[in-house]
Z-matrix of the N, CA and C atoms (Angstrom, degrees):
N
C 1 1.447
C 2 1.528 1 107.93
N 3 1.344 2 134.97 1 116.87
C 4 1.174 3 130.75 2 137.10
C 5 1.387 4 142.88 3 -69.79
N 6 1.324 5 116.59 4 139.75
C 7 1.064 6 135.46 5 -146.75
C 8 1.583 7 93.70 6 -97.31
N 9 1.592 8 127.99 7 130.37
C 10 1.247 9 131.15 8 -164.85
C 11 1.936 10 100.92 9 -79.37
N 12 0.651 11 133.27 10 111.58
C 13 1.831 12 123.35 11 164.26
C 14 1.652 13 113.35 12 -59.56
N 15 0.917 14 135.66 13 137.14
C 16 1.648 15 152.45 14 172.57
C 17 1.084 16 104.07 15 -66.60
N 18 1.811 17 138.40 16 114.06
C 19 1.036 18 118.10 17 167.63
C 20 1.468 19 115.46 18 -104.84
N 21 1.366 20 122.60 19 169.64
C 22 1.408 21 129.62 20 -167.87
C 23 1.731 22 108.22 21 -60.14
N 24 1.259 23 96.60 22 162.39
C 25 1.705 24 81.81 23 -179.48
C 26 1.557 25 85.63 24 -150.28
N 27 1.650 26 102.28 25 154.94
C 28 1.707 27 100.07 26 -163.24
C 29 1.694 28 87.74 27 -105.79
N 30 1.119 29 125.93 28 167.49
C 31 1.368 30 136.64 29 176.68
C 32 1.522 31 101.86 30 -127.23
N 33 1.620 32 121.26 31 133.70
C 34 1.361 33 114.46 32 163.53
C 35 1.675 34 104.64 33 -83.62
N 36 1.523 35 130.32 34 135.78
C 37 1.212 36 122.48 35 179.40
C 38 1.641 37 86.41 36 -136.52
N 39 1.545 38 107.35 37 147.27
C 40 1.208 39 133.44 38 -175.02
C 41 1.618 40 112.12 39 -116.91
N 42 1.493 41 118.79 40 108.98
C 43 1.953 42 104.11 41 -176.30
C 44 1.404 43 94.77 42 -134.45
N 45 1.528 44 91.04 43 135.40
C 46 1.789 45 103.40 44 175.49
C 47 0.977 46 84.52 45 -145.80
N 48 2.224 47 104.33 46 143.34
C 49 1.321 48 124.86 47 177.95
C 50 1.527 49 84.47 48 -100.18
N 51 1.681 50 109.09 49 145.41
C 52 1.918 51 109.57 50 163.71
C 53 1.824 52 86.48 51 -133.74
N 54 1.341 53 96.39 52 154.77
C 55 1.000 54 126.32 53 179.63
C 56 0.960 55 122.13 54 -103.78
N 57 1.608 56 165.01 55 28.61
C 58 1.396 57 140.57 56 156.49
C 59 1.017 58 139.72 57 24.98
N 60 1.243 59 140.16 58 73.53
C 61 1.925 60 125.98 59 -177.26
C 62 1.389 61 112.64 60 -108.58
N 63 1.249 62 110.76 61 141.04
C 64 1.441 63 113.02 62 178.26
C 65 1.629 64 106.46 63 -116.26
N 66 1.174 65 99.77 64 126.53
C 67 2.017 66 91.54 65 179.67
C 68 1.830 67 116.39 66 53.16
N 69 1.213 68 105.67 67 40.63
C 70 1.568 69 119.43 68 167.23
C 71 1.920 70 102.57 69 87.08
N 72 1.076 71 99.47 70 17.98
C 73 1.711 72 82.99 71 -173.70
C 74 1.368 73 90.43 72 -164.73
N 75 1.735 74 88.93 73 158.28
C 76 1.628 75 109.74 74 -160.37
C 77 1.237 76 118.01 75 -79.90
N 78 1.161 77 122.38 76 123.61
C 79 2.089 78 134.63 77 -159.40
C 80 1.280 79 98.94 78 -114.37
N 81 1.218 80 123.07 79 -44.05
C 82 1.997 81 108.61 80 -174.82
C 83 2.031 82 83.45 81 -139.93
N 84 1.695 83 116.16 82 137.60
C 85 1.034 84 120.18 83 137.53
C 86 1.595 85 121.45 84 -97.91
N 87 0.996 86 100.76 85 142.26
C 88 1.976 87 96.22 86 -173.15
C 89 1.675 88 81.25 87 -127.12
N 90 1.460 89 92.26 88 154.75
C 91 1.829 90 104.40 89 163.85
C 92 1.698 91 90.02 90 -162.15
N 93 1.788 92 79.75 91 126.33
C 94 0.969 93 86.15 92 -176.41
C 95 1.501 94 121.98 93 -126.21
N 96 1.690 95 129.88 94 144.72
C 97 1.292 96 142.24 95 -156.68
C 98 1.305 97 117.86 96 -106.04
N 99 1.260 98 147.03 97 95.20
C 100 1.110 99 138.90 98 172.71
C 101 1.732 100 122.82 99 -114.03
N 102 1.888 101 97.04 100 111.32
C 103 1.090 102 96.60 101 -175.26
C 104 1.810 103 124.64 102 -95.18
N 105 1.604 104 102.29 103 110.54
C 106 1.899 105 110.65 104 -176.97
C 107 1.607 106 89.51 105 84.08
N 108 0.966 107 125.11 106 72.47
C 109 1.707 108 117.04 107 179.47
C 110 1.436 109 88.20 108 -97.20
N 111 1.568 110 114.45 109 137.41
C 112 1.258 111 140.13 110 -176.59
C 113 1.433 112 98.69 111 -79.28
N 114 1.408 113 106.18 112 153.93
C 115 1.877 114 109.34 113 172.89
C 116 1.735 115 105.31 114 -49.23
N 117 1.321 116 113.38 115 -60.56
C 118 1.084 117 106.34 116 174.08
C 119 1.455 118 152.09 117 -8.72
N 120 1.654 119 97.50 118 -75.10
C 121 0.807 120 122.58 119 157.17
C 122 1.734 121 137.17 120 -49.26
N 123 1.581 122 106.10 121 -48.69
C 124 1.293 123 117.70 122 152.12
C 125 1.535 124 126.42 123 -39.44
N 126 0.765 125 105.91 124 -51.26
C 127 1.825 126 135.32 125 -168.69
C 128 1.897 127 82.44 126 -56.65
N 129 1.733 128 119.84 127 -83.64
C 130 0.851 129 144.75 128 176.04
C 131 1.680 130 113.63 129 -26.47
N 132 1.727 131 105.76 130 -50.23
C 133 1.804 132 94.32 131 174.63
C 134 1.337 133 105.74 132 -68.60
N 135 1.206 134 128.18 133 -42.66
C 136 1.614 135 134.92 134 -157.17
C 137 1.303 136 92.23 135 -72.22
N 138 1.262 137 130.20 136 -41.71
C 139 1.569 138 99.94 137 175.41
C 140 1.112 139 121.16 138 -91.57
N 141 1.435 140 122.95 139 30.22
C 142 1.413 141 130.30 140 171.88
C 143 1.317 142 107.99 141 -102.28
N 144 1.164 143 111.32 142 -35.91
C 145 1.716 144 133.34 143 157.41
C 146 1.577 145 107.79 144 -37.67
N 147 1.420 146 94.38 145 -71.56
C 148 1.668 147 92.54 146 -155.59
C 149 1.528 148 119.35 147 -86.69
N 150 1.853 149 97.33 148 -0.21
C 151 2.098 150 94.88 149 146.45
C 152 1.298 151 123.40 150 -82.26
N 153 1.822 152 135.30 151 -2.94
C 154 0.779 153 145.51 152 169.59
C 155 1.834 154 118.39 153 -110.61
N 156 1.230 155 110.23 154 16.77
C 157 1.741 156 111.05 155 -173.14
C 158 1.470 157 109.10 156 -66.88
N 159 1.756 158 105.20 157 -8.20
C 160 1.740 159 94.74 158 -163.40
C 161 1.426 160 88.64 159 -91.02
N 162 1.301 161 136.59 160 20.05
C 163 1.392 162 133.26 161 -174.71
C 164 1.263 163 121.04 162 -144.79
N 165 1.539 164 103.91 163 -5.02
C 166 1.527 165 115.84 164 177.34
C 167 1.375 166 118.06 165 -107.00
N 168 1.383 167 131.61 166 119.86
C 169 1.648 168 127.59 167 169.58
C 170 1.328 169 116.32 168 -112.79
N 171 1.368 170 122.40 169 124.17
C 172 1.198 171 126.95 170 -154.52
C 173 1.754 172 99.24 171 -78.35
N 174 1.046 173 129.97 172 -178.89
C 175 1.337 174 142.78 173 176.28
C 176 1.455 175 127.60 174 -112.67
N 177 1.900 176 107.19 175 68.21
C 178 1.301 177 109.62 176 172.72
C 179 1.606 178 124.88 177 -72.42
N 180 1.163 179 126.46 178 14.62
C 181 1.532 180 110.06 179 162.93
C 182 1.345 181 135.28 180 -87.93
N 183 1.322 182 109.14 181 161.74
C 184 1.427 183 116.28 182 -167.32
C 185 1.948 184 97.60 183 -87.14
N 186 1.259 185 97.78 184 144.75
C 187 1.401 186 113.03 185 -166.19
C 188 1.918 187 97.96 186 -129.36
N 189 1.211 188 104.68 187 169.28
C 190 1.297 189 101.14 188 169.58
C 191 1.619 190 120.30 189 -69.53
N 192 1.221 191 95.96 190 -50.35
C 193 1.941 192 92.67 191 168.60
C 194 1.037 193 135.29 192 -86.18
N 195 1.629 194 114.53 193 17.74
C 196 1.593 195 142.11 194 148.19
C 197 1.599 196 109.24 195 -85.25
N 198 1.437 197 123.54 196 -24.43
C 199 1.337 198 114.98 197 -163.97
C 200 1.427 199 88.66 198 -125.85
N 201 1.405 200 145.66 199 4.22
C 202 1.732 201 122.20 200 152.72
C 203 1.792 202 99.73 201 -104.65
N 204 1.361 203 120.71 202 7.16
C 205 1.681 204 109.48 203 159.05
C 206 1.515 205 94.37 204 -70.84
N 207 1.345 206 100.89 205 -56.09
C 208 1.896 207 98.55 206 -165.23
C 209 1.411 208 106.40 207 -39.57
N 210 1.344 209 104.71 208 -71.73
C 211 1.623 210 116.37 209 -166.41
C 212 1.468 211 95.61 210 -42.26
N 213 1.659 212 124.75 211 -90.23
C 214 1.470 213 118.13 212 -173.16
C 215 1.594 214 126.48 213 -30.21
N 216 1.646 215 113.89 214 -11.85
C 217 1.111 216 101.70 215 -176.30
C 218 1.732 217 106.75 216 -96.77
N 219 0.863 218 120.92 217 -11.88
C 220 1.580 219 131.94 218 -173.16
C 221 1.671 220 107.95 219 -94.36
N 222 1.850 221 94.50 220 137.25
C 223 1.228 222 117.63 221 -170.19
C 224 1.786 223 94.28 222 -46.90
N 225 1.644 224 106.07 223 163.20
C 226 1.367 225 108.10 224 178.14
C 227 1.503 226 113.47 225 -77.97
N 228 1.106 227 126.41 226 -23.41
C 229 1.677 228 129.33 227 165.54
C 230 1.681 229 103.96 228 -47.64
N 231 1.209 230 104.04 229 -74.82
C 232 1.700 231 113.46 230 167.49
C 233 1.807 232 117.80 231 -41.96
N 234 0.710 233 122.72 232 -36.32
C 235 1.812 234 142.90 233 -179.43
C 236 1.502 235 92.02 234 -56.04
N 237 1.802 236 104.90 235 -74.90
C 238 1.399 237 100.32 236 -165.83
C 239 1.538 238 111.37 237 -65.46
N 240 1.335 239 132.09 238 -20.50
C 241 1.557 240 117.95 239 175.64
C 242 1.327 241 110.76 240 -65.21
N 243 1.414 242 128.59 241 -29.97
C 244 1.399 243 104.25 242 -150.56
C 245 2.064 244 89.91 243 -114.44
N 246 1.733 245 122.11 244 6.14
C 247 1.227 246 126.29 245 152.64
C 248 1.739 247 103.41 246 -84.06
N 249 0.732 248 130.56 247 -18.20
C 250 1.609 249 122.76 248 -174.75
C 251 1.300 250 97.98 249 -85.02
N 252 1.554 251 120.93 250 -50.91
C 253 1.561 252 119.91 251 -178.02
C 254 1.231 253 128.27 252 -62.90
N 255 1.890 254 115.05 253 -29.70
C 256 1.427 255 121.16 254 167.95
C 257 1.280 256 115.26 255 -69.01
N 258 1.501 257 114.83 256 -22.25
C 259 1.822 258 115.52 257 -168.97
C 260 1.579 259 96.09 258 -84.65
N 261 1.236 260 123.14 259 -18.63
C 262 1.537 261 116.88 260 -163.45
C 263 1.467 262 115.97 261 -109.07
N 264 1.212 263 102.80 262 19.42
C 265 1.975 264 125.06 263 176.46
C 266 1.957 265 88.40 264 62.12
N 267 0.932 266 116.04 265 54.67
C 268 1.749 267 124.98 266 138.38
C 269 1.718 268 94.41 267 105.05
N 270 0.992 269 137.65 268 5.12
C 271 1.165 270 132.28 269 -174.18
C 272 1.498 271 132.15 270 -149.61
N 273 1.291 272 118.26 271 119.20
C 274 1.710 273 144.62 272 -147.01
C 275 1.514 274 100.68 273 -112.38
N 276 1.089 275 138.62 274 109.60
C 277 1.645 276 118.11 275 137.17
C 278 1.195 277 125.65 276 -58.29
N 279 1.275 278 98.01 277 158.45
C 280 1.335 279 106.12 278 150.09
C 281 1.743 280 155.38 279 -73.40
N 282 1.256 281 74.97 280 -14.80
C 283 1.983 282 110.60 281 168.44
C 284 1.336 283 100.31 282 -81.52
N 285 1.672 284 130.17 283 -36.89
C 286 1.410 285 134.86 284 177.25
C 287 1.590 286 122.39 285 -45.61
N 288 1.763 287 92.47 286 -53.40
C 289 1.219 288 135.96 287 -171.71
C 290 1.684 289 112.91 288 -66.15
N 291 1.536 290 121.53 289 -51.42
C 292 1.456 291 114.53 290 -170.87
C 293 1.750 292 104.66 291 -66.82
N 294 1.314 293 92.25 292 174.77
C 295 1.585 294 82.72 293 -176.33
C 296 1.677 295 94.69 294 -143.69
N 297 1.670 296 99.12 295 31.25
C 298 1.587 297 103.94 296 157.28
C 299 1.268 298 110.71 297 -176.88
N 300 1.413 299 151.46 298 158.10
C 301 1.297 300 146.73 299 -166.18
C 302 2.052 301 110.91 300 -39.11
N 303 1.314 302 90.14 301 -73.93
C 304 1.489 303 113.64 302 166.81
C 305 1.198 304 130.03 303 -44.36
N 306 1.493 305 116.37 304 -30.42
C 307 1.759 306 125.13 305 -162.95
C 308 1.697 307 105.06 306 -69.21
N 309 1.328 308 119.50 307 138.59
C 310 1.330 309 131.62 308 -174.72
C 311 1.571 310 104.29 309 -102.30
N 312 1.082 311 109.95 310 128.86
C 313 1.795 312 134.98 311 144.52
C 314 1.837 313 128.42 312 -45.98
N 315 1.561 314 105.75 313 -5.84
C 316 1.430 315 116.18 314 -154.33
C 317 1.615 316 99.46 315 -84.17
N 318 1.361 317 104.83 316 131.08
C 319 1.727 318 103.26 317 -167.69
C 320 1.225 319 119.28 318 88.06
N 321 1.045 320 140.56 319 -27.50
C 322 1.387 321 135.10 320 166.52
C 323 1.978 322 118.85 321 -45.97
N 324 1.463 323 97.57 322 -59.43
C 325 1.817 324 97.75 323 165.19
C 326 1.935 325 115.31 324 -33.61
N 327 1.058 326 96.51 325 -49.23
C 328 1.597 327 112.52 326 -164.51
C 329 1.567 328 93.68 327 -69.41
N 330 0.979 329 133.59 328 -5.77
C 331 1.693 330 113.94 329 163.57
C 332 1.343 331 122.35 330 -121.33
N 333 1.667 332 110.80 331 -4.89
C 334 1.460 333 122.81 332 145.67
C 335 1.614 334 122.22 333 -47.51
N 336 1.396 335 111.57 334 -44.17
C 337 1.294 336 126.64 335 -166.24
C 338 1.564 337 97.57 336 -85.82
N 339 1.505 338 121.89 337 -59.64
C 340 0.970 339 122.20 338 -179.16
C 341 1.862 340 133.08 339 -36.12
N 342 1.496 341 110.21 340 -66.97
C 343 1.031 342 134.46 341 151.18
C 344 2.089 343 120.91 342 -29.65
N 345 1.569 344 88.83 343 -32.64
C 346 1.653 345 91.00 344 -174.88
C 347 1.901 346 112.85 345 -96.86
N 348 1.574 347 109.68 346 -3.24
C 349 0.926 348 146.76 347 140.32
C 350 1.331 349 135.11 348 -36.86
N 351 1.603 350 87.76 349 -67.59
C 352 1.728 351 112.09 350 -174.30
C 353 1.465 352 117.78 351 -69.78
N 354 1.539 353 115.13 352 -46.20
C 355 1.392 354 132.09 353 133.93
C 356 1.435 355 130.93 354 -18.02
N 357 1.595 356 104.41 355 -31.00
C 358 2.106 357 101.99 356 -175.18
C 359 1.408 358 76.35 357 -96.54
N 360 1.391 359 138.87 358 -40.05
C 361 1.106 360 139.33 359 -166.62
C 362 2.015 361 115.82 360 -54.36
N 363 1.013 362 90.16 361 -72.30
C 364 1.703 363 103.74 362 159.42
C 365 1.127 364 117.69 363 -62.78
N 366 1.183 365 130.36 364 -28.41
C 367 1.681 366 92.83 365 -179.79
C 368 1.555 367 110.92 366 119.73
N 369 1.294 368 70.84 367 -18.97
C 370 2.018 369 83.87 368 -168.01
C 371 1.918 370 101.63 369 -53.45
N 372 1.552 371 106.95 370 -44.50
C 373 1.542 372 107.97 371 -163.11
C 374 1.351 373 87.80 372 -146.54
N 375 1.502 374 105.02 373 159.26
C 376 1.414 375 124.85 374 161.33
C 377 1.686 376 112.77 375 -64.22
N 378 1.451 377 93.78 376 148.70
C 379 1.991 378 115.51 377 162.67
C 380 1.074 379 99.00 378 -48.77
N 381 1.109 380 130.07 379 144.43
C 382 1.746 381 147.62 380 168.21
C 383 1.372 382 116.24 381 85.45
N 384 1.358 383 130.34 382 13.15
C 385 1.440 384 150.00 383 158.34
C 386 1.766 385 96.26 384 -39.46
N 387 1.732 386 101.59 385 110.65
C 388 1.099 387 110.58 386 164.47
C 389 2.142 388 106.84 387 -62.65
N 390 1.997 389 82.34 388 129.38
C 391 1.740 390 85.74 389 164.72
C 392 1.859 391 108.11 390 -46.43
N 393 1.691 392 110.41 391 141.51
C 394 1.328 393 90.11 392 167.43
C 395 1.383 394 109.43 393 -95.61
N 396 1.375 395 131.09 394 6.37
C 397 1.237 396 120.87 395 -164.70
C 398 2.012 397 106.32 396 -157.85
N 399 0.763 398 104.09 397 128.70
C 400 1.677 399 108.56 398 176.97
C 401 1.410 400 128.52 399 -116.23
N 402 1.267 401 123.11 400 139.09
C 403 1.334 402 110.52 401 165.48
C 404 1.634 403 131.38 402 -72.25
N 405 1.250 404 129.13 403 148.25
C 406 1.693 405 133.12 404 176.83
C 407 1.005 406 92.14 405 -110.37
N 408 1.326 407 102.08 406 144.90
C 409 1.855 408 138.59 407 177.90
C 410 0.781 409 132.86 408 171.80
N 411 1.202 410 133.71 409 155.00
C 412 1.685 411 142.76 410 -176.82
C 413 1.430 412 108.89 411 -75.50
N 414 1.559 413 128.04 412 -9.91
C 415 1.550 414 113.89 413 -170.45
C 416 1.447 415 88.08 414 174.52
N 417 1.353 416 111.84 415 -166.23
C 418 1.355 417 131.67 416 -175.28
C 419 1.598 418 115.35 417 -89.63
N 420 1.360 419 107.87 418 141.04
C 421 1.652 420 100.21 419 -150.52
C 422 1.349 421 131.40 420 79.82
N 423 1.233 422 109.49 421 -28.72
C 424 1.893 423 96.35 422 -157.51
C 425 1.494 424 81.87 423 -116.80
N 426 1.328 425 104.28 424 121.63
C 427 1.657 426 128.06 425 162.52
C 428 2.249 427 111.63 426 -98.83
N 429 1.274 428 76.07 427 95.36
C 430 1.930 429 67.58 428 140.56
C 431 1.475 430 154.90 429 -105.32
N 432 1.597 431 93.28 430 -17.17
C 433 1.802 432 96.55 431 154.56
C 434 1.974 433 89.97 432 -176.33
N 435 1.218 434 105.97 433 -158.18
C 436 1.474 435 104.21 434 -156.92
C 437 1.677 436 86.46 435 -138.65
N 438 1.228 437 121.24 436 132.18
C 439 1.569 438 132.69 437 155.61
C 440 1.168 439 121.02 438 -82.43
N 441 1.460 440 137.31 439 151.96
C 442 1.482 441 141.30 440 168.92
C 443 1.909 442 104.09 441 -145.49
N 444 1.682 443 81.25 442 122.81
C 445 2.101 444 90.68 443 -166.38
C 446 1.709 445 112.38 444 -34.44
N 447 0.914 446 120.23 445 134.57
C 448 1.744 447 107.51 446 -164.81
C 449 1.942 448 97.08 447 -75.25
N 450 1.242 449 128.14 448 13.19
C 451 1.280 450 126.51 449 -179.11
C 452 1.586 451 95.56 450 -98.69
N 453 1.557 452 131.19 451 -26.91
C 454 1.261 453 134.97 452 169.31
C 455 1.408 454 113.12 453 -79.93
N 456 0.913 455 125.00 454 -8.80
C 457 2.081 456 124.58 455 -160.86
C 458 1.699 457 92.21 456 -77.36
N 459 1.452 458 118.71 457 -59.29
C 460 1.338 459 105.16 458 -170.88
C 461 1.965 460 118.16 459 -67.23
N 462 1.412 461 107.41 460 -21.46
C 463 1.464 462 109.37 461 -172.19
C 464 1.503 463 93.62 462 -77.95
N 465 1.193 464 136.20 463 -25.48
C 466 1.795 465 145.60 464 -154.67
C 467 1.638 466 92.07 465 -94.83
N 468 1.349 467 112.80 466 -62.64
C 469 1.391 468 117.85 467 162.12
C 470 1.042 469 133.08 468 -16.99
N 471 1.879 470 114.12 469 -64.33
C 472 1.482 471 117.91 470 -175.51
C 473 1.823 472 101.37 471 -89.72
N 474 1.046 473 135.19 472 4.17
C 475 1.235 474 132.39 473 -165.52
C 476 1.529 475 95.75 474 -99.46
N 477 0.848 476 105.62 475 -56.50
C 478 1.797 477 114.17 476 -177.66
C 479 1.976 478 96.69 477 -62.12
N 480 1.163 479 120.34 478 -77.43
C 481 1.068 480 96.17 479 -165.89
C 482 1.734 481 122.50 480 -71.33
N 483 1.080 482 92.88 481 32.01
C 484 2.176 483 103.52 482 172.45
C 485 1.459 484 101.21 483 -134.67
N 486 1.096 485 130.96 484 46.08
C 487 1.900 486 131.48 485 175.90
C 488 1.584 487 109.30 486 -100.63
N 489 1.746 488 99.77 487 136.58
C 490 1.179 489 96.22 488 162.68
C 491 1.831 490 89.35 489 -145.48
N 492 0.962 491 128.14 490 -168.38
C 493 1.629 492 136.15 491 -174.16
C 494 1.582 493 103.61 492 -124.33
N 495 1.307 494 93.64 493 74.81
C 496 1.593 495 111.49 494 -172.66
C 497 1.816 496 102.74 495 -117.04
N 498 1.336 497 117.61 496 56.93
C 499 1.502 498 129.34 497 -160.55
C 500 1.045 499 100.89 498 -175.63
């Protein structure tokens, strides 16, 4: 007799933090989870939403378990720019960065952006998610090192060095 093995099974889960404020300050936080939400249903919160938008503010900041999804989700080329930039109070060269006279930076932006994308995409974070990290340069193509808002360096900071792939 063989014994059947359990295989993994993926779940679509949906989480949005909303905010409530009454008179400039926050009165109800809700976050909310929806697991496999049918079109329907979707359809149905959002317009529950948008008779209440003059009272609802969604929750664009970066949090620690908003900013080690990011990090864990980004290629390791991308990983080390935006861990080099949090360790260095928001700012990376690009001379920091090569890892030989010759070695190019080209493509690296494109999975910063991507990834922060992939995130509005999933679910992971709300639309309007400040970039946490940017490239500097004189023009298109030419990178000389990468900035990260110095109000993100410490949240990017503790996120990266507390990761495990527990998601």
């Amino acid at each position: 007799m063989t014994k059947e093995v359990a295989r993994p099974t993926v779940t679509l889960v949906r989480t949005a933090s909303i905010h409530v404020r009454s008179n400039r300050e926050c009165a109800i936080k809700i976050t909310v989870t929806v697991d496999q939400p049918t079109q329907e249903f979707q359809e149905r919160l959002l317009e529950l939403l948008a008779e209440h938008a003059a009272h609802v503010e969604v929750d664009t900041t970066w949090d620690r378990e908003r900013a080690r999804r990011y990090y864990l989700a980004l290629p390791t080329r991308a990983q080390r720019i935006l861990k080099e930039a949090a360790s260095r109070d928001g700012y990376v060269s690009a001379d920091d960065l090569r890892e030989g006279e010759d070695s190019s930076l080209r493509g690296h932006s494109a999975a910063l952006k991507r990834i922060l994308d992939r995130g509005i995409r999933e679910g992971w974070w709300p639309d309007g998610m400040e970039a946490p990290i940017q490239a500097q340069g004189p023009g298109f193509g030419k990178v000389v090192g990468y900035r990260m808002p110095d109000h993100l360096t410490s949240v990017f900071r503790m996120a990266i060095n507390n990761t495990s792939r527990d998601w």
